[in-house]
N, CA, C, O and CB atoms as a CASP TS submission, in Angstrom:
PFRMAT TS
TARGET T0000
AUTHOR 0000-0000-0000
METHOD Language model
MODEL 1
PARENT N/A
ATOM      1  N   UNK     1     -15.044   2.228  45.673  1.00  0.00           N
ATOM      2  CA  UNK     1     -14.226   1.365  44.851  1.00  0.00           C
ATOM      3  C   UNK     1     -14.882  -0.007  44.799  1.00  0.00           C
ATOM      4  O   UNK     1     -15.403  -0.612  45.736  1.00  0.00           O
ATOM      5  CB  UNK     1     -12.774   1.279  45.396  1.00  0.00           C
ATOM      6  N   UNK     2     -14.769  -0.355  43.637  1.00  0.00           N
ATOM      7  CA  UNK     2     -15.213  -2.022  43.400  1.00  0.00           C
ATOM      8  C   UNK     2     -14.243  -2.624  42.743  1.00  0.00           C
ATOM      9  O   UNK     2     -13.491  -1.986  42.006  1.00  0.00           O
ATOM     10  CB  UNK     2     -16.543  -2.339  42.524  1.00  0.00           C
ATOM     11  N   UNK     3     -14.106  -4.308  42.979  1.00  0.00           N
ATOM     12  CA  UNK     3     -13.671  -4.936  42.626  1.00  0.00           C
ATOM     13  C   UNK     3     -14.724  -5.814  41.198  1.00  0.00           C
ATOM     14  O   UNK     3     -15.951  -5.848  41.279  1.00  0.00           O
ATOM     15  CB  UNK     3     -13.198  -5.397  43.805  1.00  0.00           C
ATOM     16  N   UNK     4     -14.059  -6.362  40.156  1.00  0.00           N
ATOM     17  CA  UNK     4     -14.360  -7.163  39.605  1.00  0.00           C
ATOM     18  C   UNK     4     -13.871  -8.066  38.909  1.00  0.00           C
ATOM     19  O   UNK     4     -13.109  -7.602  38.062  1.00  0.00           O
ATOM     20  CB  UNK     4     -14.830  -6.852  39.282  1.00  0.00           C
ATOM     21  N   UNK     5     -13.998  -9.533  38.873  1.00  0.00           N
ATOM     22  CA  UNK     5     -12.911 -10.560  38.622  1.00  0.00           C
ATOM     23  C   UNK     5     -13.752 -11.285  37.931  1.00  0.00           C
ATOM     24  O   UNK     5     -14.814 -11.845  38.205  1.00  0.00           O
ATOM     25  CB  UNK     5     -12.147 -11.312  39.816  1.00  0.00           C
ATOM     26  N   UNK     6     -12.826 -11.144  36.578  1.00  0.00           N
ATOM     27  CA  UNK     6     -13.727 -12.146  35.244  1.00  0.00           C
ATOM     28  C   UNK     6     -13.051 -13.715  35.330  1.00  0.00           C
ATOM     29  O   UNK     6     -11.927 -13.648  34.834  1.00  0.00           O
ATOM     30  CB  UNK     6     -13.336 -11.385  33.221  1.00  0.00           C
ATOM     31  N   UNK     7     -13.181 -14.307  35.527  1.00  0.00           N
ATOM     32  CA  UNK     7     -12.832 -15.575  35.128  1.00  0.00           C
ATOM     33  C   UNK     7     -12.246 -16.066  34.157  1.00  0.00           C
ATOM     34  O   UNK     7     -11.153 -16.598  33.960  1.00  0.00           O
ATOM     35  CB  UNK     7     -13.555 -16.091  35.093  1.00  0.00           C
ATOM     36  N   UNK     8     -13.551 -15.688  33.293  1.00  0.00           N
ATOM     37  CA  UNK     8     -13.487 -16.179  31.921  1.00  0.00           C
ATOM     38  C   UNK     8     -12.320 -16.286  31.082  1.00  0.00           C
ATOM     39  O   UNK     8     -11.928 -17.183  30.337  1.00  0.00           O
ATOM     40  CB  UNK     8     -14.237 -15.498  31.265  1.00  0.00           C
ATOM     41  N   UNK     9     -11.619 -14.553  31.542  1.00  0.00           N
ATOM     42  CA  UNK     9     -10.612 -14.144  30.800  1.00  0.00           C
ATOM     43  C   UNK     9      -9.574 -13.472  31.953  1.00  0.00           C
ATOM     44  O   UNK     9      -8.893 -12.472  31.726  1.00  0.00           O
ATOM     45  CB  UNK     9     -11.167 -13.148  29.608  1.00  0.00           C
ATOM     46  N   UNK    10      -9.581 -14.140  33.114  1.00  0.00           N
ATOM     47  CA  UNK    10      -8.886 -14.069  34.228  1.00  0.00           C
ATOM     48  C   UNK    10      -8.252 -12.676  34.724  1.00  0.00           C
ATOM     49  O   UNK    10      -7.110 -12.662  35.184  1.00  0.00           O
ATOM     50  CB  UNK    10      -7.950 -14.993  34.054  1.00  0.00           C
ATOM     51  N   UNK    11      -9.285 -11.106  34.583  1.00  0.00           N
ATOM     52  CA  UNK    11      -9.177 -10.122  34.336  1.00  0.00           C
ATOM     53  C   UNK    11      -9.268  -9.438  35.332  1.00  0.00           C
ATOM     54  O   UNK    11     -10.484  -9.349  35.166  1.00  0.00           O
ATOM     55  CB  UNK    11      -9.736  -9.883  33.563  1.00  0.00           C
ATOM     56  N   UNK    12      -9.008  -8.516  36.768  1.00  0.00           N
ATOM     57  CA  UNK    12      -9.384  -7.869  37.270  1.00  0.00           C
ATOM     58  C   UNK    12      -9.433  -6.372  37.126  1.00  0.00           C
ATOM     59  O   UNK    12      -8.462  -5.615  37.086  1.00  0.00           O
ATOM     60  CB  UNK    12      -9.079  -8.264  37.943  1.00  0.00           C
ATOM     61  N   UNK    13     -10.824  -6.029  37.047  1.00  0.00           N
ATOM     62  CA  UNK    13     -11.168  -4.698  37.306  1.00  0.00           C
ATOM     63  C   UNK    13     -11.655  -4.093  38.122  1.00  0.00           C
ATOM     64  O   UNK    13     -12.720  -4.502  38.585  1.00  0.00           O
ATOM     65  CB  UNK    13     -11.640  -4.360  36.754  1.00  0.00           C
ATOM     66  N   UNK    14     -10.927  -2.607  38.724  1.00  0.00           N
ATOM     67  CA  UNK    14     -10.641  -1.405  39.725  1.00  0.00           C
ATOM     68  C   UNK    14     -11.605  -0.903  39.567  1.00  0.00           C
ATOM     69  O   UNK    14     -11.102   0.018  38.924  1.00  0.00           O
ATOM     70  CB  UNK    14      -9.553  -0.458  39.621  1.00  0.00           C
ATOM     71  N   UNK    15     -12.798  -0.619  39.578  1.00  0.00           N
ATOM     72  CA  UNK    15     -13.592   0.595  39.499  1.00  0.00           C
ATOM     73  C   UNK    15     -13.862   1.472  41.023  1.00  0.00           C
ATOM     74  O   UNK    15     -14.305   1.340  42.164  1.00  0.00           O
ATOM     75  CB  UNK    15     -15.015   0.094  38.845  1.00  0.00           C
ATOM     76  N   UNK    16     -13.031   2.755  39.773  1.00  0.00           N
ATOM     77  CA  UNK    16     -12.938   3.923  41.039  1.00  0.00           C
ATOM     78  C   UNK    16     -13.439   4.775  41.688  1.00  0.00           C
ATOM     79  O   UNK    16     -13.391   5.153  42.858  1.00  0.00           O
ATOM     80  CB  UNK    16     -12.428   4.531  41.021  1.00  0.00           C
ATOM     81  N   UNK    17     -14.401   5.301  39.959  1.00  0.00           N
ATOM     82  CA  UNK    17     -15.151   6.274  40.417  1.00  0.00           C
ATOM     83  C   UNK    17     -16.550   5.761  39.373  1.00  0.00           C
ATOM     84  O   UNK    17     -16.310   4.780  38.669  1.00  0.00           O
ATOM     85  CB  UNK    17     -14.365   7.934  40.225  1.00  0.00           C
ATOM     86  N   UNK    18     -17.631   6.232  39.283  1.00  0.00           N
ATOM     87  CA  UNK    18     -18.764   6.054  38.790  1.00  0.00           C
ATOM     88  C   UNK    18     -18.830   7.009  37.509  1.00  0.00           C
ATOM     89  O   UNK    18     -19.805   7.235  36.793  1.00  0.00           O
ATOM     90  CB  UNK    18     -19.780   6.264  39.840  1.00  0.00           C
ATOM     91  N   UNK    19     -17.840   7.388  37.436  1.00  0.00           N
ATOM     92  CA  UNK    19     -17.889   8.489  36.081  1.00  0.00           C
ATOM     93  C   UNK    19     -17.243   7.567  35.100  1.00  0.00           C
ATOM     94  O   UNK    19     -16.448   6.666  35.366  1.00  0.00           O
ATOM     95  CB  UNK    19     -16.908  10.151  36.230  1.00  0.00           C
ATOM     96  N   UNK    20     -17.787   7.989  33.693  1.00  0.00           N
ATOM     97  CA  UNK    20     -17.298   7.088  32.550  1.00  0.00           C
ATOM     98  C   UNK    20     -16.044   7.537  32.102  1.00  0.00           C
ATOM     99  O   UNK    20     -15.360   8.551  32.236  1.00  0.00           O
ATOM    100  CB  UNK    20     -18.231   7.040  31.357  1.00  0.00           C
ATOM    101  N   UNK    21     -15.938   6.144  31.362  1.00  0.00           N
ATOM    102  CA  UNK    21     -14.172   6.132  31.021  1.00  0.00           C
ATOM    103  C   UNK    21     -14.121   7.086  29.551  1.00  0.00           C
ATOM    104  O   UNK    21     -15.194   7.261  28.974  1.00  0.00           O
ATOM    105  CB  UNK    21     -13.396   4.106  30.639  1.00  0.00           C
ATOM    106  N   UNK    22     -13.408   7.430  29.219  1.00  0.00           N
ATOM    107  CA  UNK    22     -13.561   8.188  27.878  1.00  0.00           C
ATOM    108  C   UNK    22     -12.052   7.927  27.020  1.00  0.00           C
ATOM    109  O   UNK    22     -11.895   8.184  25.827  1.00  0.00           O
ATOM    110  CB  UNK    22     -13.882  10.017  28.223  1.00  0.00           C
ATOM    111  N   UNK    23     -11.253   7.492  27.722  1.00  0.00           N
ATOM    112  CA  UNK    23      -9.488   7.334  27.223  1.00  0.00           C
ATOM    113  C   UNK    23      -8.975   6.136  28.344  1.00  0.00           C
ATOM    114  O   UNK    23      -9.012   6.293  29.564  1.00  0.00           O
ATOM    115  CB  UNK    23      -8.311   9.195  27.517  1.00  0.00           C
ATOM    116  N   UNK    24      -8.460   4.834  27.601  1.00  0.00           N
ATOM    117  CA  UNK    24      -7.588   4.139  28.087  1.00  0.00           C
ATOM    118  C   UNK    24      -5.892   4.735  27.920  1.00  0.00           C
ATOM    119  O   UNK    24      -5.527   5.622  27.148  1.00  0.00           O
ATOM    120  CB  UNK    24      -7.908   2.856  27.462  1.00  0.00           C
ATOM    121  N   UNK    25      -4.989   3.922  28.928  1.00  0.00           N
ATOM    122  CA  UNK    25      -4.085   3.986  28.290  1.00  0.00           C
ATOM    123  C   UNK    25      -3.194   3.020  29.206  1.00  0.00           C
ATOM    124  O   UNK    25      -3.006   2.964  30.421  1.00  0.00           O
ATOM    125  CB  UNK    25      -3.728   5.359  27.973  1.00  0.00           C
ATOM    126  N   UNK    26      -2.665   2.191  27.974  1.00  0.00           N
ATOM    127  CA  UNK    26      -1.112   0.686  28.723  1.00  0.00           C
ATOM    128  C   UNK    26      -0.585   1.540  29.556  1.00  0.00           C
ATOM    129  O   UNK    26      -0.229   2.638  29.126  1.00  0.00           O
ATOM    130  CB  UNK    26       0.589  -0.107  27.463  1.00  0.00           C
ATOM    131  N   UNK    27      -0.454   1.264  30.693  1.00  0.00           N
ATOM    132  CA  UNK    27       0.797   1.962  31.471  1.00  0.00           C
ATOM    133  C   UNK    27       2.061   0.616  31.923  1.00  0.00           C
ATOM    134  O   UNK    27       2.921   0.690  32.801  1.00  0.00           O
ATOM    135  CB  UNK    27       0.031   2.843  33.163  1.00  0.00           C
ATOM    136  N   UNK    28       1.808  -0.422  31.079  1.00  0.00           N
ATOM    137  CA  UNK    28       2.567  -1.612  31.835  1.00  0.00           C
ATOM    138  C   UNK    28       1.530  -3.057  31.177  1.00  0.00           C
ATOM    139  O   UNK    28       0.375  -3.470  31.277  1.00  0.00           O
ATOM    140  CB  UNK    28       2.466  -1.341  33.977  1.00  0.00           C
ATOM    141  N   UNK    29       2.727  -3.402  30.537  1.00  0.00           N
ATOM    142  CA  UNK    29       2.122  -5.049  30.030  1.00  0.00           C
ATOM    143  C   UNK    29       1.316  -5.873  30.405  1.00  0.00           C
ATOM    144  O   UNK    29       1.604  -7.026  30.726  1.00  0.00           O
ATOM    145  CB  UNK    29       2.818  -5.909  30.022  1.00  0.00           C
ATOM    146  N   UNK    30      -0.344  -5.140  30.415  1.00  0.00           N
ATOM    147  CA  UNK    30      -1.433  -5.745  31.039  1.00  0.00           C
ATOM    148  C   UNK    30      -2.249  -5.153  31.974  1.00  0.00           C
ATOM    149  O   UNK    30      -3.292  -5.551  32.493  1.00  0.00           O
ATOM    150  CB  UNK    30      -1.066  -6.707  31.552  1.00  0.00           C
ATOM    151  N   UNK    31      -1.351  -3.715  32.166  1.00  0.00           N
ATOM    152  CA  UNK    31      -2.541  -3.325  33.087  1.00  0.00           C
ATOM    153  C   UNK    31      -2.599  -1.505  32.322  1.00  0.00           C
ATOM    154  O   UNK    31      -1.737  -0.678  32.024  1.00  0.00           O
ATOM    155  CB  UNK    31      -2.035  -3.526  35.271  1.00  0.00           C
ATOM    156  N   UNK    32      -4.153  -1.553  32.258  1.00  0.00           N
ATOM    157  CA  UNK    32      -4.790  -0.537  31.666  1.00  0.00           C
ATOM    158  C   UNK    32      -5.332   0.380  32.136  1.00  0.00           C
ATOM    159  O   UNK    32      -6.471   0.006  32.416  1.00  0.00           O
ATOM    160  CB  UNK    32      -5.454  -0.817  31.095  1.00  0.00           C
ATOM    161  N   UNK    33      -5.146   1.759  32.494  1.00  0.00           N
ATOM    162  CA  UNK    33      -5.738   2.707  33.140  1.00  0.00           C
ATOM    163  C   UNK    33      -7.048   3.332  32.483  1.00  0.00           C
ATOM    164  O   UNK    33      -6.722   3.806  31.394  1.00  0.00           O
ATOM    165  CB  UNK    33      -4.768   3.628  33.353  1.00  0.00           C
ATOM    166  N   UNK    34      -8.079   3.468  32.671  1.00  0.00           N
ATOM    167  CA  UNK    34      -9.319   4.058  32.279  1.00  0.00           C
ATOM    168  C   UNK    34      -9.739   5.747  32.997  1.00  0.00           C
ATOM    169  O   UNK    34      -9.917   6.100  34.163  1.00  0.00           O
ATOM    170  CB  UNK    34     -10.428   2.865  32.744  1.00  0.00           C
ATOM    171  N   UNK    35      -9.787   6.588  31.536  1.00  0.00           N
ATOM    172  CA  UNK    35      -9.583   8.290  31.997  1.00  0.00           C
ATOM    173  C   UNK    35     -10.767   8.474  31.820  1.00  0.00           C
ATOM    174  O   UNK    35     -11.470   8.071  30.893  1.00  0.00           O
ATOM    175  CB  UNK    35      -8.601   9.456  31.158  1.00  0.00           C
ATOM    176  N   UNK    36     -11.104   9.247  32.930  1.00  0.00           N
ATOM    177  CA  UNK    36     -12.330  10.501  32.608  1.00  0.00           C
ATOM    178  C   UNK    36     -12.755  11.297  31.780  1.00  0.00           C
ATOM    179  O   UNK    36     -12.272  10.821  30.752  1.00  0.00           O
ATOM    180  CB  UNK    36     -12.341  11.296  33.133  1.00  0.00           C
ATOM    181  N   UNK    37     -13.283  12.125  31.493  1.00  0.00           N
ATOM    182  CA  UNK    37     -13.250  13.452  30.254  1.00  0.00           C
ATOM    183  C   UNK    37     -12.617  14.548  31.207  1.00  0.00           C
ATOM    184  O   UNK    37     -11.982  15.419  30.613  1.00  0.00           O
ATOM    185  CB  UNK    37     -15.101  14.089  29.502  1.00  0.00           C
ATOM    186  N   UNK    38     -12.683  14.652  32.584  1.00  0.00           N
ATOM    187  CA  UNK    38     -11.454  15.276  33.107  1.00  0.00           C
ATOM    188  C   UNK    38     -10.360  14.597  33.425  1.00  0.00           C
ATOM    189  O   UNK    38      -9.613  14.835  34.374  1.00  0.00           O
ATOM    190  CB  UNK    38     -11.669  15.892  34.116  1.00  0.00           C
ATOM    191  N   UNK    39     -10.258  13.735  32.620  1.00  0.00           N
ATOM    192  CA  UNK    39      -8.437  12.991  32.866  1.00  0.00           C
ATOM    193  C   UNK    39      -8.128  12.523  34.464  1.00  0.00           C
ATOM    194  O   UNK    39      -7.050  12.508  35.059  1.00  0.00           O
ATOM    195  CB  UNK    39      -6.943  14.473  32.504  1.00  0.00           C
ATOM    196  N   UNK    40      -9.146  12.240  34.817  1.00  0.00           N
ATOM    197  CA  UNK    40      -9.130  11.330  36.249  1.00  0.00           C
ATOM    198  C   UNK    40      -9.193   9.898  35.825  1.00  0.00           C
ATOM    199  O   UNK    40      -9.971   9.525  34.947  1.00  0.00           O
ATOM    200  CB  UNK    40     -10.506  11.637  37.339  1.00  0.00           C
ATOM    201  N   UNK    41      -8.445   9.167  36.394  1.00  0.00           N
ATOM    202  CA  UNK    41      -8.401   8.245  36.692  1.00  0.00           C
ATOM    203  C   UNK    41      -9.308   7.013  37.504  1.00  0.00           C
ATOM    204  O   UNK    41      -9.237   6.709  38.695  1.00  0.00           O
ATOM    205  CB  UNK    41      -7.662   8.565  36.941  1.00  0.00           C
ATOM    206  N   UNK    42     -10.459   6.229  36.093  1.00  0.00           N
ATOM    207  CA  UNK    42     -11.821   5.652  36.873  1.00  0.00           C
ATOM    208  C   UNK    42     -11.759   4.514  37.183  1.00  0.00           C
ATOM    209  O   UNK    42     -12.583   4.075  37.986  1.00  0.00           O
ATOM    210  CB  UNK    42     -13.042   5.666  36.223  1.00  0.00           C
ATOM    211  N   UNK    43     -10.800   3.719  36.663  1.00  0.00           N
ATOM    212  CA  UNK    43     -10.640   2.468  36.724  1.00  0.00           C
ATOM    213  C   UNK    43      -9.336   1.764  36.135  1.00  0.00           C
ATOM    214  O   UNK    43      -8.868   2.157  35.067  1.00  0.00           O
ATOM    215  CB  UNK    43     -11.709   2.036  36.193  1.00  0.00           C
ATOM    216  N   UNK    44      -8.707   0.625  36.914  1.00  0.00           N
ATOM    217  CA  UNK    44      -7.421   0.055  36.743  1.00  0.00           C
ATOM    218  C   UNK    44      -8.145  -1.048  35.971  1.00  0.00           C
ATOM    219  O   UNK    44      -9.355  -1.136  36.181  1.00  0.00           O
ATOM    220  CB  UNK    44      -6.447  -0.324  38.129  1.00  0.00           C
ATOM    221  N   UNK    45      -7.530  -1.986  35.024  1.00  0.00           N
ATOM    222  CA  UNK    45      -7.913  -3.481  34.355  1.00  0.00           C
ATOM    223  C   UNK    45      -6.532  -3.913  34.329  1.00  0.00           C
ATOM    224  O   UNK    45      -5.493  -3.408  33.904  1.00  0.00           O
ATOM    225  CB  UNK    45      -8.732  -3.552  32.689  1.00  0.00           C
ATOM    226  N   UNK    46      -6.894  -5.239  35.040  1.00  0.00           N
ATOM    227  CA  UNK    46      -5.343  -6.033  34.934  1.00  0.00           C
ATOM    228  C   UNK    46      -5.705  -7.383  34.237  1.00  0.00           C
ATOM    229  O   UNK    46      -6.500  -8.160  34.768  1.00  0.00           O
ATOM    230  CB  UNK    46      -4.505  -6.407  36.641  1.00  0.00           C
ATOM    231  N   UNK    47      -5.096  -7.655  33.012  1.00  0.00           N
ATOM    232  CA  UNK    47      -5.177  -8.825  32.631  1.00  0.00           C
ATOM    233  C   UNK    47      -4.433  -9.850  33.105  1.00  0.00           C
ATOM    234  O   UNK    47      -3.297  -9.454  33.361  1.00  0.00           O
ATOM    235  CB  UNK    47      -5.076  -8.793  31.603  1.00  0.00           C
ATOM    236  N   UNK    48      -4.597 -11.043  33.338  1.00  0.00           N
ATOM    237  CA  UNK    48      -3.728 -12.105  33.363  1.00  0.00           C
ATOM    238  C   UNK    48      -3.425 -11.719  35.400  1.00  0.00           C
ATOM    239  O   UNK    48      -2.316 -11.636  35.928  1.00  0.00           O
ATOM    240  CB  UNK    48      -2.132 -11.890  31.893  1.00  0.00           C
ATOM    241  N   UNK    49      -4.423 -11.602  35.924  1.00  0.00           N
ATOM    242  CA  UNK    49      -4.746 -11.127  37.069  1.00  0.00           C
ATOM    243  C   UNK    49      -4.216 -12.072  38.185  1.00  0.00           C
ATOM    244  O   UNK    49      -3.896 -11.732  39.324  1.00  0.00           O
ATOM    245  CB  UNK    49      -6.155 -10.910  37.085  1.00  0.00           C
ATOM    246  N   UNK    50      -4.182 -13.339  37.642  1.00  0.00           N
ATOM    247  CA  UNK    50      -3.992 -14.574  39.186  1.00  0.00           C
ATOM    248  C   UNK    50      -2.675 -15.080  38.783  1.00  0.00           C
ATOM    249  O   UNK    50      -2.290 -16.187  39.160  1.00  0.00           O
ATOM    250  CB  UNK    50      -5.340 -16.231  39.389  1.00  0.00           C
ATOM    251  N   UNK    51      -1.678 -14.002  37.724  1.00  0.00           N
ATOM    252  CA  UNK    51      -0.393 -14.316  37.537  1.00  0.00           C
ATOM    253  C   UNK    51       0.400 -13.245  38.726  1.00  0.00           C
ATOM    254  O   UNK    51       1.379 -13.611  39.377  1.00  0.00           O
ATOM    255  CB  UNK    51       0.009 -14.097  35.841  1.00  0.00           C
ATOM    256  N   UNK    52      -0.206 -11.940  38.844  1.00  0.00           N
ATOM    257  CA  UNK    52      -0.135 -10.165  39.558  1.00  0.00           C
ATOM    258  C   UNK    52      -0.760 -10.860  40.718  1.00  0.00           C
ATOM    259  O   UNK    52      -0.050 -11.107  41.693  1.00  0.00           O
ATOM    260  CB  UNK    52      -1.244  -8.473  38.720  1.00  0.00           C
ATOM    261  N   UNK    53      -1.712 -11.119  40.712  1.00  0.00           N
ATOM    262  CA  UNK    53      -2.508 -10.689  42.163  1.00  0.00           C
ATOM    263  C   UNK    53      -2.978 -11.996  43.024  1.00  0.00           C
ATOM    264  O   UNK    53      -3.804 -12.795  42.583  1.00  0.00           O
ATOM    265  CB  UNK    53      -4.027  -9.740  41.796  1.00  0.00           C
ATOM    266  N   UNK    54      -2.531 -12.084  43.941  1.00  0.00           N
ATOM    267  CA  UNK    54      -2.928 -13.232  45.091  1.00  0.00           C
ATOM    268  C   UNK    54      -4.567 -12.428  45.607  1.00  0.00           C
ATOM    269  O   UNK    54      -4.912 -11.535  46.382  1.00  0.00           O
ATOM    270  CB  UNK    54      -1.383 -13.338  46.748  1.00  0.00           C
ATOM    271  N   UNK    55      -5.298 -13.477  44.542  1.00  0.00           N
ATOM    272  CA  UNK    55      -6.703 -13.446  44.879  1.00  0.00           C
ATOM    273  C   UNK    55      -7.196 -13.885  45.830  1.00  0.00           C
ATOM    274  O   UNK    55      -8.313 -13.442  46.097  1.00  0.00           O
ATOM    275  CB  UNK    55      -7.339 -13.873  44.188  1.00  0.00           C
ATOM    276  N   UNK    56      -6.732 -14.703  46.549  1.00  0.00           N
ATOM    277  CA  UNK    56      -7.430 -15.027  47.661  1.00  0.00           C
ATOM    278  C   UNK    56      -7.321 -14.116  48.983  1.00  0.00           C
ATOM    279  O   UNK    56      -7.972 -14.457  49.970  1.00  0.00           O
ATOM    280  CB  UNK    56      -7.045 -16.314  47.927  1.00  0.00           C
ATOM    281  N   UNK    57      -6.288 -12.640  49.040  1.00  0.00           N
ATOM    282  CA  UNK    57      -6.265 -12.616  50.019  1.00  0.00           C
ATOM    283  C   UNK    57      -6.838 -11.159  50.024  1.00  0.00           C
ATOM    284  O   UNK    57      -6.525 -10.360  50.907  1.00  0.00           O
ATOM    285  CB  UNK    57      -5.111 -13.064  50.545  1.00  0.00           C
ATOM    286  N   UNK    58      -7.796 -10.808  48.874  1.00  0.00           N
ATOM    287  CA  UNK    58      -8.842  -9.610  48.705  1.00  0.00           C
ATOM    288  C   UNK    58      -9.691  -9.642  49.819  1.00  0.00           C
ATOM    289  O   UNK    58     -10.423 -10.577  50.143  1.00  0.00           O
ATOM    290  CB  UNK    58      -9.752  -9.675  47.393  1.00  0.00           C
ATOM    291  N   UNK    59      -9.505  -8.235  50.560  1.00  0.00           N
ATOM    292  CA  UNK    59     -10.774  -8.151  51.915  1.00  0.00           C
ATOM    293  C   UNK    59     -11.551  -6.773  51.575  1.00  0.00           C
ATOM    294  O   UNK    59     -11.275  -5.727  50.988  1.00  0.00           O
ATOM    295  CB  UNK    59      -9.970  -7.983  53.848  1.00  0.00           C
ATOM    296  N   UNK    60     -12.371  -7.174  52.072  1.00  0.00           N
ATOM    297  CA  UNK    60     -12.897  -5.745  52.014  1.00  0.00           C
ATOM    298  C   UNK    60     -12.972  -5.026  53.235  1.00  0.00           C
ATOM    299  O   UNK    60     -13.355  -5.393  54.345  1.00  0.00           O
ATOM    300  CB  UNK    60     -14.196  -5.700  51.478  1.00  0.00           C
ATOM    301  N   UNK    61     -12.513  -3.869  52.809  1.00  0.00           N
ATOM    302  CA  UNK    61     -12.126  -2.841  54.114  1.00  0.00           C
ATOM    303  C   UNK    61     -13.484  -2.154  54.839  1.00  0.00           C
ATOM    304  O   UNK    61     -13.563  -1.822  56.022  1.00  0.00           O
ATOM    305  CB  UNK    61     -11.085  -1.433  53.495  1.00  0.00           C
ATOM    306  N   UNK    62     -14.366  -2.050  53.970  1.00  0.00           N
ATOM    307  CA  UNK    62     -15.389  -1.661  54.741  1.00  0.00           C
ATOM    308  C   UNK    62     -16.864  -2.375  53.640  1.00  0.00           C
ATOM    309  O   UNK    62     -16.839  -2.726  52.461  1.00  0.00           O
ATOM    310  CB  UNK    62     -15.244   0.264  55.014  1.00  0.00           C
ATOM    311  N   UNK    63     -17.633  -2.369  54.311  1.00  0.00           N
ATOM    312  CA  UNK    63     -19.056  -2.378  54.036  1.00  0.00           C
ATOM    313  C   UNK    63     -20.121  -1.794  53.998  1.00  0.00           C
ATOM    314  O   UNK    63     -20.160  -1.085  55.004  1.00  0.00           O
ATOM    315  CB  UNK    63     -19.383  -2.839  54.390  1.00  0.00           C
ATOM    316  N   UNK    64     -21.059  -1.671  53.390  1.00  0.00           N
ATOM    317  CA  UNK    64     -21.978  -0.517  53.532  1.00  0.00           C
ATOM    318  C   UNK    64     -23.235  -0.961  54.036  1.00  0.00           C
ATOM    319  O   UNK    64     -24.203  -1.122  53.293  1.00  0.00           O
ATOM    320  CB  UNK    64     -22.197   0.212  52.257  1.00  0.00           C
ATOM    321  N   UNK    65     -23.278  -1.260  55.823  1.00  0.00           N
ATOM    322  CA  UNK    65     -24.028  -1.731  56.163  1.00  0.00           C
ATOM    323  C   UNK    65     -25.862  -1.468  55.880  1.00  0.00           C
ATOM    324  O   UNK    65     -26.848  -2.196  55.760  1.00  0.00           O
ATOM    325  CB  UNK    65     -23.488  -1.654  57.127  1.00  0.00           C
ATOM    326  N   UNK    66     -25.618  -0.207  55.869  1.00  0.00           N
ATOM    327  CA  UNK    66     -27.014   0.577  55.182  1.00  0.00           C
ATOM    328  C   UNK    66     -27.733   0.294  53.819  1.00  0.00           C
ATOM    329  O   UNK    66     -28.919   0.512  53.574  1.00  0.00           O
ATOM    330  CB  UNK    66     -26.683   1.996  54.970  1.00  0.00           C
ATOM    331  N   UNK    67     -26.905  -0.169  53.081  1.00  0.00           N
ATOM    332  CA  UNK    67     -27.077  -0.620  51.579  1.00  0.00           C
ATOM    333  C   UNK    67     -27.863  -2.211  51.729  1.00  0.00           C
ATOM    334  O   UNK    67     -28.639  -2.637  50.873  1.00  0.00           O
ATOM    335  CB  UNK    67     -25.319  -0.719  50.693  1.00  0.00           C
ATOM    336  N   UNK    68     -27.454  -3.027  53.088  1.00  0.00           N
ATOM    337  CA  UNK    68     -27.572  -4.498  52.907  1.00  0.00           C
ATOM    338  C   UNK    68     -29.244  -4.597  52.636  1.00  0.00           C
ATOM    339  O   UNK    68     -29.778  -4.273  53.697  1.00  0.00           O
ATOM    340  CB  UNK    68     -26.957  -5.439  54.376  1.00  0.00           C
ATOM    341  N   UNK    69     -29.973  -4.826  51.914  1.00  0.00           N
ATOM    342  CA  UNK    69     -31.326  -5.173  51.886  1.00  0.00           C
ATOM    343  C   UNK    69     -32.180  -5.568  53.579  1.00  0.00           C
ATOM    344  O   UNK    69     -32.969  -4.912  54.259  1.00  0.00           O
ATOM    345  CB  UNK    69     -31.284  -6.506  50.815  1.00  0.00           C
ATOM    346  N   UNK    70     -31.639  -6.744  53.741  1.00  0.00           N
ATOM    347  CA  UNK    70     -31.762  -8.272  54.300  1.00  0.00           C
ATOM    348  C   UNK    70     -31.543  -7.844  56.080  1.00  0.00           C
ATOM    349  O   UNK    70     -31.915  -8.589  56.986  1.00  0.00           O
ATOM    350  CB  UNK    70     -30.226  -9.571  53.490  1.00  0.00           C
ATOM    351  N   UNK    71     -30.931  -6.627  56.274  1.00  0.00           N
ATOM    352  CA  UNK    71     -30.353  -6.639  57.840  1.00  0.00           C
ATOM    353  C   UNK    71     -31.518  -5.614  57.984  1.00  0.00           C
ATOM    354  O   UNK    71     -31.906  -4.780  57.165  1.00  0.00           O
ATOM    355  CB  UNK    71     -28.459  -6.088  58.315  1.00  0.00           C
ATOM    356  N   UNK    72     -32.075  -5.954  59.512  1.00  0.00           N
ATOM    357  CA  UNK    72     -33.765  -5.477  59.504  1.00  0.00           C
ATOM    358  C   UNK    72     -33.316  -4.317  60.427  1.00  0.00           C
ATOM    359  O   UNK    72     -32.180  -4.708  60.696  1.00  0.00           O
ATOM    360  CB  UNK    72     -35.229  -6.740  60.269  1.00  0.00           C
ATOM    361  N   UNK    73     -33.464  -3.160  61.077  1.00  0.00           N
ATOM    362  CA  UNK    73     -33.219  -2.494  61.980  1.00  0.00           C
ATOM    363  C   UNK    73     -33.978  -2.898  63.280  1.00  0.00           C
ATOM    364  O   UNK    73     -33.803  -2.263  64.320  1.00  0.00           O
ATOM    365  CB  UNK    73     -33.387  -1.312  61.553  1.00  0.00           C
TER
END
């Protein structure tokens, strides 16, 4: 799962899975579900995001220490 937070247009997006979206659909005044071509569920979009969501208190639950470039073994 990833997080992503537009600014610009004060938007947060869920990405769930790495498979493409093929069907949105409103489920609720601002927030948009993104479907699979098997009707899974890939990604949440919430507009108007820092009205819904207390941004500051996003953690991340885990890390992928293996992924970090920079950490030397």
């Amino acid at each position: 799962m990833k997080l992503h937070y537009y600014k610009e247009t004060d938007s947060l997006y869920i990405d769930l899975s790495s498979k493409t979206s093929v069907d949105s659909k409103e489920i609720s005044p601002g927030v948009v579900l993104d479907y699979s071509e098997d009707d899974q569920i890939v990604g949440i979009d919430i507009q108007q995001a820092s009205q819904v969501v207390d941004l500051s208190i996003i953690e991340a639950d885990e890390i992928p220490i293996k992924k970090l470039s920079f950490i030397q073994k």
